[in-house]
Wavefront OBJ file of the C-alpha trace (Angstrom):
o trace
v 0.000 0.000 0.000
v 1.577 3.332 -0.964
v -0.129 5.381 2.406
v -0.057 3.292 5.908
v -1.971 4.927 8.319
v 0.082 5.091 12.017
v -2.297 2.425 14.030
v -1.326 -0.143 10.408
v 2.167 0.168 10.715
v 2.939 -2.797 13.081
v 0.959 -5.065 10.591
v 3.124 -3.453 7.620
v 6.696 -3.711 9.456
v 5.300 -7.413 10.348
v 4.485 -8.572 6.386
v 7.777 -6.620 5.216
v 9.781 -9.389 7.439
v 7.782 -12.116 6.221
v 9.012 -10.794 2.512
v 11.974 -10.371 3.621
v 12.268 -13.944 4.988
v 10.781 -15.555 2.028
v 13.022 -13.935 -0.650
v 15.672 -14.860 1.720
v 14.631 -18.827 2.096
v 14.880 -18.672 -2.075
v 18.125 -16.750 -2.336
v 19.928 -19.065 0.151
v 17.644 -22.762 -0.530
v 17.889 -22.922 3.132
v 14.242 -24.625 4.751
v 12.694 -21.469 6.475
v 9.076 -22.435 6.479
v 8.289 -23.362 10.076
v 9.713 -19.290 10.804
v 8.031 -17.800 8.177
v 4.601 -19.705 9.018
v 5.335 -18.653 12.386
v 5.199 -14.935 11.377
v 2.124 -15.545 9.443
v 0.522 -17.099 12.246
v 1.683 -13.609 14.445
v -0.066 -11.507 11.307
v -2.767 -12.949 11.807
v -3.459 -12.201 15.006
v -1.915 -8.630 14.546
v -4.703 -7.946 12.062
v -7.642 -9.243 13.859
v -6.415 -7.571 16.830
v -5.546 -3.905 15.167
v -8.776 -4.187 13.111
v -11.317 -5.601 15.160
v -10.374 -2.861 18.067
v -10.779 0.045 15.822
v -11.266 3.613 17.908
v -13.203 6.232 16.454
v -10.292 8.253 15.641
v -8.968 5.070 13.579
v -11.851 5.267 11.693
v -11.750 8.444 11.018
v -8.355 7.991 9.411
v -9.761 5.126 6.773
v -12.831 7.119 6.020
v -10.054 9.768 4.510
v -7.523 7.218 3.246
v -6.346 8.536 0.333
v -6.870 5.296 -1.686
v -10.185 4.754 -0.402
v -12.622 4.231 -3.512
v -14.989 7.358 -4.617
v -17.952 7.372 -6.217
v -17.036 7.514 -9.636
v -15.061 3.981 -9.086
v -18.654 2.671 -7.317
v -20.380 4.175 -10.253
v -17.979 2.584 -12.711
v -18.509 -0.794 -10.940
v -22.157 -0.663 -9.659
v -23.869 0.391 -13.041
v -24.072 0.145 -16.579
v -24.889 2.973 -19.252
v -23.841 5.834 -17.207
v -24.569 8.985 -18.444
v -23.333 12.069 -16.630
v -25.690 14.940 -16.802
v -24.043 18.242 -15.737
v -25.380 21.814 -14.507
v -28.045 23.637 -12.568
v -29.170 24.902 -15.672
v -28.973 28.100 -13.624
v -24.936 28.991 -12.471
v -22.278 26.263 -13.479
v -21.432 22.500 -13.483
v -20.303 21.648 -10.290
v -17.772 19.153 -10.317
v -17.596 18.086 -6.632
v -20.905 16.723 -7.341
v -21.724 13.936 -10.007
v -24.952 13.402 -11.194
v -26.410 11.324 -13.844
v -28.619 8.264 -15.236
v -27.561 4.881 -15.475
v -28.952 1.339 -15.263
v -28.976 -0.906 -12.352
v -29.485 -4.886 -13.241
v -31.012 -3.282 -16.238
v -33.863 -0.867 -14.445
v -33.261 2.829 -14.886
v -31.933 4.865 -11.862
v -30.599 7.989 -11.064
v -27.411 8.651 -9.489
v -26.047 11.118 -7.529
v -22.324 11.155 -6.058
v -19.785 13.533 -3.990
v -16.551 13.074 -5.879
v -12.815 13.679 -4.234
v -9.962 13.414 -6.368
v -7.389 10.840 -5.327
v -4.333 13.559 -6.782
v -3.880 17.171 -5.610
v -4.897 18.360 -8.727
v -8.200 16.164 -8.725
v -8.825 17.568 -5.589
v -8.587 21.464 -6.244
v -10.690 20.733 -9.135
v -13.472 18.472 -7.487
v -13.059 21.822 -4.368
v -12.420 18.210 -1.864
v -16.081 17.091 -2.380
v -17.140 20.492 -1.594
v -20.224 21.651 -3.014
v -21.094 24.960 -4.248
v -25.015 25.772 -4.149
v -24.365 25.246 -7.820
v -23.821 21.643 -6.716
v -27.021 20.935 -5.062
v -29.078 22.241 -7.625
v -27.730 20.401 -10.305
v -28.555 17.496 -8.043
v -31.976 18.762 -7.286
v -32.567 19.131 -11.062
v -32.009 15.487 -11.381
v -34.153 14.396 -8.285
v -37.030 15.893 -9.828
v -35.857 14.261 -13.630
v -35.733 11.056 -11.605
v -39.048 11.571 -10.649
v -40.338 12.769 -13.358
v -39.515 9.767 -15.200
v -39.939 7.195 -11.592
v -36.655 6.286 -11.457
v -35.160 5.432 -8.299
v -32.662 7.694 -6.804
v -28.979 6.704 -5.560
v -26.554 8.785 -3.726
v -23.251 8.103 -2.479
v -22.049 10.628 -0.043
v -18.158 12.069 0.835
v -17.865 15.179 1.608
v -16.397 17.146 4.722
v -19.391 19.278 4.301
v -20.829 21.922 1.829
v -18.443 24.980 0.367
v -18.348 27.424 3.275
v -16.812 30.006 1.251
v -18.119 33.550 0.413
v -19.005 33.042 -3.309
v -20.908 30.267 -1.903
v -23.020 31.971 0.621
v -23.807 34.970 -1.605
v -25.370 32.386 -4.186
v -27.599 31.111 -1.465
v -25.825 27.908 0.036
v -28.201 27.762 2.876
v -31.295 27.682 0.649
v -30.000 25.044 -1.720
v -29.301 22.753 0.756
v -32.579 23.063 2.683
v -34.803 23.397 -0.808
v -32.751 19.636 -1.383
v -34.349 18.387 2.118
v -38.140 20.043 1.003
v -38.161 17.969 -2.244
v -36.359 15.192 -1.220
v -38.663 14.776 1.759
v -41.775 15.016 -1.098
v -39.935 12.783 -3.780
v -42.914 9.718 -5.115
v -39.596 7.494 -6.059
v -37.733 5.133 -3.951
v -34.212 6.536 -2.629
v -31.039 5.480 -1.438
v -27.993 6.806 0.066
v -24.571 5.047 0.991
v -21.833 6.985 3.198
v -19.063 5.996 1.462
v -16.502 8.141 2.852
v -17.413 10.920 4.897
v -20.738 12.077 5.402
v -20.205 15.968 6.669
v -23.325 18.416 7.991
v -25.089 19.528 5.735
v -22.870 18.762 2.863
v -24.076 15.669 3.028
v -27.859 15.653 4.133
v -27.906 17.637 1.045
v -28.305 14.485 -1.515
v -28.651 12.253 1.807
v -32.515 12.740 3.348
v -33.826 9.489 1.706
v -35.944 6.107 2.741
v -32.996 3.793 3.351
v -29.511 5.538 4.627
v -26.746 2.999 4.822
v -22.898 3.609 5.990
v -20.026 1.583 5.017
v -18.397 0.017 8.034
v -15.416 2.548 8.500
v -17.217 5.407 7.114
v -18.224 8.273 9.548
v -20.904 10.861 9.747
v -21.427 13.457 11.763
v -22.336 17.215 11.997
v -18.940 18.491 11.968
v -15.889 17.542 11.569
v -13.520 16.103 14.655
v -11.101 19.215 13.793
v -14.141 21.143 13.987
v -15.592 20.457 17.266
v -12.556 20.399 19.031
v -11.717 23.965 17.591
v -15.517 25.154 19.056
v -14.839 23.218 22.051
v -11.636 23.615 23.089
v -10.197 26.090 20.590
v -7.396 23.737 19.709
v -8.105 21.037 16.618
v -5.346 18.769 18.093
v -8.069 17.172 20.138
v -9.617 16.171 16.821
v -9.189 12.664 18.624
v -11.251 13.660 21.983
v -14.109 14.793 19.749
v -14.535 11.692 17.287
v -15.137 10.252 20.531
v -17.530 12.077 21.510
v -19.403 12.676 18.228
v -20.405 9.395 17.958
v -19.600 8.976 14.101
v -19.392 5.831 13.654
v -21.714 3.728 11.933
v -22.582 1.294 14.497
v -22.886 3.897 17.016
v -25.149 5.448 14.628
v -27.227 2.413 13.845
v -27.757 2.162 17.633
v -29.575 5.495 17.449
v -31.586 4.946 14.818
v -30.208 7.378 12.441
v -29.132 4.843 9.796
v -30.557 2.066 8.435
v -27.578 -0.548 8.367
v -23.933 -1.132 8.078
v -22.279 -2.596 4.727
v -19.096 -4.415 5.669
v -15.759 -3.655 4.403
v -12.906 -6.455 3.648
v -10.594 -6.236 6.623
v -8.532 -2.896 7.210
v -10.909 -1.074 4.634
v -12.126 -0.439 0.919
v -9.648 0.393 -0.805
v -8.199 -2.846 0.404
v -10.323 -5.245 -1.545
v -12.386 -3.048 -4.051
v -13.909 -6.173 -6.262
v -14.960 -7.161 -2.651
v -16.446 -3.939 -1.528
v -18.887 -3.511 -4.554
v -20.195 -7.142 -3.929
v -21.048 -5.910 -0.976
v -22.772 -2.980 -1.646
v -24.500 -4.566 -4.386
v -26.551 -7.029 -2.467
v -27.823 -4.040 -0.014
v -28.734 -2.144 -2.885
v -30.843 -4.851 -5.233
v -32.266 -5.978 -1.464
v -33.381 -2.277 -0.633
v -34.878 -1.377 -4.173
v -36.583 -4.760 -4.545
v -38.344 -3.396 -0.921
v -39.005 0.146 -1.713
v -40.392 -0.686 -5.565
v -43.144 -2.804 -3.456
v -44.633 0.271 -1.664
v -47.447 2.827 -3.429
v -46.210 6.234 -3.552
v -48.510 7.561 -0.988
v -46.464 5.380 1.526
v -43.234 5.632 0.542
v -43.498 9.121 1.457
v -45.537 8.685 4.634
v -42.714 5.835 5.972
v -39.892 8.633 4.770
v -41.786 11.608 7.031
v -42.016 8.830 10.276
v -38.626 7.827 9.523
v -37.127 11.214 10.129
v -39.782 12.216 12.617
v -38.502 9.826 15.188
v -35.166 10.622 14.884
v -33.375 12.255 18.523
v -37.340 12.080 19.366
v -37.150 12.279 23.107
v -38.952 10.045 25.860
v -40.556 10.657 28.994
l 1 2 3 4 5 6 7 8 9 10 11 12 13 14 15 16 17 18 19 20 21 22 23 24 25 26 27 28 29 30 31 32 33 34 35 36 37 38 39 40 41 42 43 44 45 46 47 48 49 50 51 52 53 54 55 56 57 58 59 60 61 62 63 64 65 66 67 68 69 70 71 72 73 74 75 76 77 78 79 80 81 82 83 84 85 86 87 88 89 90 91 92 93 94 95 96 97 98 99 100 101 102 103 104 105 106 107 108 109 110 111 112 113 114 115 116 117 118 119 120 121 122 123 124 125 126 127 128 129 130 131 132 133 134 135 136 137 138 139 140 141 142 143 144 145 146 147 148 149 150 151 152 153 154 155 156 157 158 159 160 161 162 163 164 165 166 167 168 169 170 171 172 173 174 175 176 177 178 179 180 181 182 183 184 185 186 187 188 189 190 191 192 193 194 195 196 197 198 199 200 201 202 203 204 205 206 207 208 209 210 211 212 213 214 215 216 217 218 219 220 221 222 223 224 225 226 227 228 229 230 231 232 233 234 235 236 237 238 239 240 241 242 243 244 245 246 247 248 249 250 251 252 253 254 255 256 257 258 259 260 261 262 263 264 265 266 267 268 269 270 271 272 273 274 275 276 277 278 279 280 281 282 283 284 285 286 287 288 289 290 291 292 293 294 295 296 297 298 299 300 301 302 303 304 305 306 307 308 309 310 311 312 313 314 315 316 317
């Protein structure tokens, strides 16, 4: 792996030995195999160990691995016929957000994506995910397209949060994002979204208020950042790691409240570790959660989604 995050690097040091042992066994034909299965046996453990114990702030650091998959690489994997469609028809194309049609085991569906670079340059010009108002109006204009034409709506979310800029504000940031929650909550079609990355304020509940909400299992989402809070809280964004703790970002801290649906496993230490395997399984919770949502009229799709949200941080005497 080209970027080993701190908690990986025992595992790392452990399989460069194990290399190093091998090549040596070849180079010198001397019988090294009860060592080197030794050290394999050791890995093993390492890994279940390191990955199985995972803080917050771990997870944190593999929702932002650089190498972690985005959602053009789901896209590419996920569906067939893609076509992107760009613009709000009123500003610009926004390129930290992707939206378009494609087909899904050969049923039309929208889909809308947050899209990082994995380069510098990527990044600057994909603003990190960030979305300018621009951004969630071009989305918007496919949400009603989508249902317009019934097709199912699919979003995959990472992003730290919306633009915060000036430009941003001036062109009404606020009011895209909460015009996005007034028609999503309204929306006759079935919808999806998948945290694939990070999910960030209202960034991401921008293309995320729909009937099923899942999270990848080392994704996070929150409504701010770990930097963030700690800056508000303590005015010092070294104590990013305090407040992941306390944010409860996770997504099985997060299924525990209610706020998300379920959790789609990863392959062990994180996506971008076994992609082929990561898109198998998002594929079976997507086919299993639009074979459900196709089933229900209209009328109660959109009841279920206004109950659904209702009862979230509803409070109990």
């Amino acid at each position: 792996m080209k970027h080993i995050l701190e908690f990986e690097k025992p595992i790392f040091e452990l399989k460069e030995k194990i290399t190093e042992l091998k090549k040596m066994a070849v180079e010198s034909e001397l019988d090294l195999e009860e060592d080197i299965s030794k050290l394999e046996t050791r890995l093993g453990k390492l890994e279940t160990d390191i990955y199985e114990h995972l803080n917050p702030w771990d997870r944190v650091q593999i929702a932002r691995h650089p190498e972690r998959p985005t959602a053009l690489d789901y896209i590419e994997h996920l569906f067939t016929d893609f076509i992107e469609l760009h613009g709000d028809r009123l500003f610009r194309d926004d390129p930290a957000i992707i939206t378009g049609i494609a087909k899904y085991k050969d049923q039309p569906v929208t889909v809308i994506g947050q899209q990082r670079g994995k380069n510098t340059k990527e990044n600057i010009y994909r603003n990190f995910a960030s979305a300018h108002p621009e951004g969630y109006r071009k989305a918007l204009r496919q949400m009603k397209l989508a249902e317009k034409f019934n097709r199912p709506i699919i979003s995959l979310i990472d992003t730290k949060g919306a633009h915060p800029g000036k430009g941003a504000e001036e062109r009404g940031q606020g009011e895209a994002i909460a015009h996005n929650l007034k028609v999503m909550a309204q929306l006759s079609v079935p919808s999806i979204s998948i945290v694939i990355g990070e999910g960030g304020s209202g960034g991401a509940l921008g293309i995320g208020l729909t009937d099923h909400i899942y999270m990848l299992e080392n994704s996070i989402y929150s409504v701010i950042s770990p930097e963030g809070a700690a800056s508000i809280l303590w005015k010092d964004a070294s104590k990013a790691k305090d407040a992941a703790k306390s944010l409860k970002l996770n997504a099985e801290e997060l299924k525990q409240l209610k706020i998300i649906d379920d959790i789609i496993p990863e392959p062990r230490g994180g996506a971008h570790r076994d992609f082929t395997m990561q898109v198998a399984y998002m594929d079976v919770h997507i086919r299993k959660s639009l074979n459900y949502l196709r089933s229900i009229p209209a009328e109660t799709l959109i009841e279920n989604r206004w109950n659904k949200y209702k009862k979230i941080g509803e409070f109990h005497d």
